[in-house]
C-alpha positions as YAML, in Angstrom:
chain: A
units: angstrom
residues:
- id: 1
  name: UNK
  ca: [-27.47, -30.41, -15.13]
- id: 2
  name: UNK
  ca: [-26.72, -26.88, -13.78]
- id: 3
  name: UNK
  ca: [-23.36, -26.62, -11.58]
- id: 4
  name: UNK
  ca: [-22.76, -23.51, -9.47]
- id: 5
  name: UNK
  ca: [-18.94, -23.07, -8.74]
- id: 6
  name: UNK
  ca: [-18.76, -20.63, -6.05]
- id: 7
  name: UNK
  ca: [-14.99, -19.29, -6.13]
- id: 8
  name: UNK
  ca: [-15.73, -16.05, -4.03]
- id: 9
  name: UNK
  ca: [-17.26, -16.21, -0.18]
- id: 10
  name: UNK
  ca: [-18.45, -12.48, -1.49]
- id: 11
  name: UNK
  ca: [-21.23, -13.91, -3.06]
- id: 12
  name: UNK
  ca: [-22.34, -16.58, -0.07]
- id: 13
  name: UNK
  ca: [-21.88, -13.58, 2.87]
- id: 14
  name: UNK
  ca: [-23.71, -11.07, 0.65]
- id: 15
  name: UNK
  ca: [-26.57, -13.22, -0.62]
- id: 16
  name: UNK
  ca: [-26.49, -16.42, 1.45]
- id: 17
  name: UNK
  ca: [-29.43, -18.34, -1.03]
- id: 18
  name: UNK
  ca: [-26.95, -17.23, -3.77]
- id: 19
  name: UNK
  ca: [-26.91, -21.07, -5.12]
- id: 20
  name: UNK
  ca: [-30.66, -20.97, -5.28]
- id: 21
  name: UNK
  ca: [-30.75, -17.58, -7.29]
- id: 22
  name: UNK
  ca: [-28.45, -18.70, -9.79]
- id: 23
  name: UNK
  ca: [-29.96, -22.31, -10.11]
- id: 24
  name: UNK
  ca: [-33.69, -20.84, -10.41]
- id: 25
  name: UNK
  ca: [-32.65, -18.05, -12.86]
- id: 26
  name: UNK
  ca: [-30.73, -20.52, -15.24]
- id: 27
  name: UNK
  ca: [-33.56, -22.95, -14.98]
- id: 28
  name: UNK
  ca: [-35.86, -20.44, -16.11]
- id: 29
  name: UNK
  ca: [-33.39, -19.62, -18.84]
- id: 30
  name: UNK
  ca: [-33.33, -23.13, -20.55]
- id: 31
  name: UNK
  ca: [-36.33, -23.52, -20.36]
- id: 32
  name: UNK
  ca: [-36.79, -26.68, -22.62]
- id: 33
  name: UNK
  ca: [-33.30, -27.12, -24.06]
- id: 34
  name: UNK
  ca: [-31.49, -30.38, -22.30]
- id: 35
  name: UNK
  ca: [-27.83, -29.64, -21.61]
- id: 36
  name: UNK
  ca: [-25.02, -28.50, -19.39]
- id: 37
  name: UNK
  ca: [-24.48, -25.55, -17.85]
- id: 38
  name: UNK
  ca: [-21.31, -24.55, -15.63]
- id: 39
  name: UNK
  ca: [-22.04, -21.19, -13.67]
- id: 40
  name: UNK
  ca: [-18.83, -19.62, -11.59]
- id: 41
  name: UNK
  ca: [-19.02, -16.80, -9.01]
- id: 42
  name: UNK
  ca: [-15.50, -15.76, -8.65]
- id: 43
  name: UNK
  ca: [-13.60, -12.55, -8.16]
- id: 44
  name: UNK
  ca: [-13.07, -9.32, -10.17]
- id: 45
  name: UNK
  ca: [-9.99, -10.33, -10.67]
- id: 46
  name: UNK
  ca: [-10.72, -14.03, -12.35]
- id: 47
  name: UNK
  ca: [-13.40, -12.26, -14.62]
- id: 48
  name: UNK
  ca: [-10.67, -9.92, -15.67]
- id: 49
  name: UNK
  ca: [-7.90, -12.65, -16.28]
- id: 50
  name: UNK
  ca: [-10.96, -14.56, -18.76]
- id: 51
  name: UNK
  ca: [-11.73, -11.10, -19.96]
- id: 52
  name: UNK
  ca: [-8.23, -10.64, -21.36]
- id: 53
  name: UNK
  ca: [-7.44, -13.83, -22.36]
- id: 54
  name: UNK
  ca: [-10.09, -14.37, -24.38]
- id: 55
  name: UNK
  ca: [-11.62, -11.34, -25.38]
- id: 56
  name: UNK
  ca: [-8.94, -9.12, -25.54]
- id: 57
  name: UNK
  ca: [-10.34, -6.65, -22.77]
- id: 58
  name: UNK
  ca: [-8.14, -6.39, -19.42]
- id: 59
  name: UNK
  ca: [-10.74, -5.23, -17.31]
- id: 60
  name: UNK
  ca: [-13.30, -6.62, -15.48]
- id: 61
  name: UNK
  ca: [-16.90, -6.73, -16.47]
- id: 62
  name: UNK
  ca: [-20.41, -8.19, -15.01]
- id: 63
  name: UNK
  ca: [-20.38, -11.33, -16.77]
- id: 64
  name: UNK
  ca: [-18.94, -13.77, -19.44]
- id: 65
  name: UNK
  ca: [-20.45, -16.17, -21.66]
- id: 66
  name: UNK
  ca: [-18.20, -19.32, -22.82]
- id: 67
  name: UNK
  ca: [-20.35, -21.20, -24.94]
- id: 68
  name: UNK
  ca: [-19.11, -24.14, -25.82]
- id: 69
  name: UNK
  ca: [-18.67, -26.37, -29.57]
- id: 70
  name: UNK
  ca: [-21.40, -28.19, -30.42]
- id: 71
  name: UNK
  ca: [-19.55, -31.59, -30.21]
- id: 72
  name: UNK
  ca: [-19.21, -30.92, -26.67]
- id: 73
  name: UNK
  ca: [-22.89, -31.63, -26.21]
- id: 74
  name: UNK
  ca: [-24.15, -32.44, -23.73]
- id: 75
  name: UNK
  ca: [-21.94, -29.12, -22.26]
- id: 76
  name: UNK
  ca: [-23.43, -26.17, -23.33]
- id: 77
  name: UNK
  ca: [-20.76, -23.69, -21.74]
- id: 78
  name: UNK
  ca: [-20.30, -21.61, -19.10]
- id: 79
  name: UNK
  ca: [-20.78, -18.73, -17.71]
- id: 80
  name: UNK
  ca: [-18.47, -16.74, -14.94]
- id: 81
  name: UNK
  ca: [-20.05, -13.58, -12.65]
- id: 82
  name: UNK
  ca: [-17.62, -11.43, -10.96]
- id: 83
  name: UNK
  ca: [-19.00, -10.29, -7.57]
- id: 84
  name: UNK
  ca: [-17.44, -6.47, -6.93]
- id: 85
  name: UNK
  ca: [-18.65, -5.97, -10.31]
- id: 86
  name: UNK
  ca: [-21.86, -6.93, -10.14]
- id: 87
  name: UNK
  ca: [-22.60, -5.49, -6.36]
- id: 88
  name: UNK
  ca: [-21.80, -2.32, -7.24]
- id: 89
  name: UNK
  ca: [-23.71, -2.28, -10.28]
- id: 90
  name: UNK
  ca: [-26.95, -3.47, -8.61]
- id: 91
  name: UNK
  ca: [-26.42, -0.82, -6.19]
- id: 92
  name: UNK
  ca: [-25.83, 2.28, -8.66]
- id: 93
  name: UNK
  ca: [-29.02, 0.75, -10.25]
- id: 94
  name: UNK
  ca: [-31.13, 1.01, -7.41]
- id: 95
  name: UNK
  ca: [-31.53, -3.33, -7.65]
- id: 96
  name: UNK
  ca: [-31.26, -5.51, -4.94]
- id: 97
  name: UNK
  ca: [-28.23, -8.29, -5.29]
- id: 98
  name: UNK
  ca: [-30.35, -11.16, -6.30]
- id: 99
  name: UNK
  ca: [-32.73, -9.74, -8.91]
- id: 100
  name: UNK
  ca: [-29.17, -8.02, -10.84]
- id: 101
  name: UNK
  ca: [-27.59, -11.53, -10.57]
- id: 102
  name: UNK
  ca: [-30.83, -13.47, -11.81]
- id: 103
  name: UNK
  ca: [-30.67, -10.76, -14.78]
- id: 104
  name: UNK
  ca: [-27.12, -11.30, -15.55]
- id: 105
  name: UNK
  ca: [-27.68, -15.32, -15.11]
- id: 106
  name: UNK
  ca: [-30.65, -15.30, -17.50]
- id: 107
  name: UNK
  ca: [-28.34, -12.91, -19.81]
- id: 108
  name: UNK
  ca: [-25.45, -15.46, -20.12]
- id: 109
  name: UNK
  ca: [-27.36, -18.47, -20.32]
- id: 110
  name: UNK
  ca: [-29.40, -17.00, -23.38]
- id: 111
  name: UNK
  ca: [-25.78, -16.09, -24.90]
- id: 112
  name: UNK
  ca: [-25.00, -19.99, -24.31]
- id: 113
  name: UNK
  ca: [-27.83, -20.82, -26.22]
- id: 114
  name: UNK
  ca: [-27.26, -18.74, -29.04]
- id: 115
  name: UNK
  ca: [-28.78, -15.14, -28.54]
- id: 116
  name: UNK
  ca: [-27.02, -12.18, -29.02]
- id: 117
  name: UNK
  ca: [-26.94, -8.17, -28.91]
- id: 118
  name: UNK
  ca: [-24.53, -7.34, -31.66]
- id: 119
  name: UNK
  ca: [-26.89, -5.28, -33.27]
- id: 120
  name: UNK
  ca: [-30.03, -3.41, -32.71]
- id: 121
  name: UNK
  ca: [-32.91, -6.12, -33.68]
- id: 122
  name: UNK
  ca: [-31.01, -9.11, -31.92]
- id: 123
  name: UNK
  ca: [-30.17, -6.33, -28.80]
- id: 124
  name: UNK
  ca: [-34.23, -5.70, -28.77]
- id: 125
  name: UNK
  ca: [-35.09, -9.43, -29.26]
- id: 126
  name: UNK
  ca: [-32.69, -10.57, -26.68]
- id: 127
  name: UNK
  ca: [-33.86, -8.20, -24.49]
- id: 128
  name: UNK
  ca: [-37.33, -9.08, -24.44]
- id: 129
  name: UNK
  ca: [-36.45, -12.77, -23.96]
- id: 130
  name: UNK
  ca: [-35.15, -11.76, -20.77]
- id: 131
  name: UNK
  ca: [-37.61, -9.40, -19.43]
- id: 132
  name: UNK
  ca: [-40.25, -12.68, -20.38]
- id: 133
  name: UNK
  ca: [-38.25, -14.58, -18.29]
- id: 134
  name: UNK
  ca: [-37.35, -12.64, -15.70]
- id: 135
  name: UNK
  ca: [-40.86, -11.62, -15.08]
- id: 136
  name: UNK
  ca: [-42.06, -15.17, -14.53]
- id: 137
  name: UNK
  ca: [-39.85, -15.02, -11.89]
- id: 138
  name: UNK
  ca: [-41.37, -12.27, -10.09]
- id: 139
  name: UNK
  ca: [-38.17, -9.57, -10.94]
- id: 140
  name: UNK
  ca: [-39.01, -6.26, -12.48]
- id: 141
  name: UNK
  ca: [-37.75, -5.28, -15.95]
- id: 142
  name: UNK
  ca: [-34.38, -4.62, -15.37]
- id: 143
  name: UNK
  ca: [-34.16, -2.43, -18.89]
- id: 144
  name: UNK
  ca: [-36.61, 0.06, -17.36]
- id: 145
  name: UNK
  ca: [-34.18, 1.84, -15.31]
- id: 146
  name: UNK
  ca: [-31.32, 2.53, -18.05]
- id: 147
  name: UNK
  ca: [-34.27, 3.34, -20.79]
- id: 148
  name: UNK
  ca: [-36.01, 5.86, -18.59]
- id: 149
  name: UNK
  ca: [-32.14, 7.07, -18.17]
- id: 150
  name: UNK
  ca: [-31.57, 7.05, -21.70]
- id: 151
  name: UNK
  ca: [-34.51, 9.31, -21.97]
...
């Protein structure tokens, strides 16, 4: 089961099929693995209150991945999107709304199920998962743009 908590009206006036974005993109992202998701579109300002209590980091950021203990199972965790965030980061990147969010939706659900960045092999692994995924659901590489800025 995939739940959609949306805490922020941001989201539903800026992208009214937001539900169906995020439901589609962490569909896609499970793929085959049975379990629980919980998916929350809040504020800046409830990312940033998660952010610091549980990582330390008083500031906002795109999204967060809560995975949660194995003996929670059937619960695989949650993740939480903060809209301002996100907007603006779609915009500066020349994406529209939904294809950023389905990105960062794929991107946390992957975390719940165990991928991670922390180094340069996982980063490259993970990020091919995602550009798999993504592209089966018709949205364009979203490394492209920061590697061809990289360049």
């Amino acid at each position: 089961m995939i739940e959609i908590e949306v805490e922020d009206a941001a989201w539903t006036a800026a992208l009214p099929d937001v539900d169906a974005v995020v439901l589609r993109a962490a569909t896609a992202a499970l793929g085959a693995v049975e379990g629980d998701v919980v998916l929350l579109l809040t504020d800046d300002a409830g990312v940033q209150d998660l952010n610091a209590r549980f990582r330390d980091k008083d500031r906002p950021t795109n999204v967060l991945s809560f995975p949660a203990a194995e003996s929670a199972f059937p619960h695989l965790g949650d993740v939480v999107l903060g809209y301002a965030y996100c907007a603006a980061e779609a915009e500066t990147q020349g994406k529209t709304l939904s294809d950023h969010l389905s990105h960062l939706v794929v991107h946390g659900v992957l975390h719940l199920l165990g991928r991670d960045h922390e180094d340069e092999a996982e980063a490259e692994e993970m990020e091919a998962e995602e550009r798999e995924i993504l592209a089966a659901l018709g949205v364009a590489d979203p490394y492209a743009i920061e590697h061809e800025a990289d360049a």
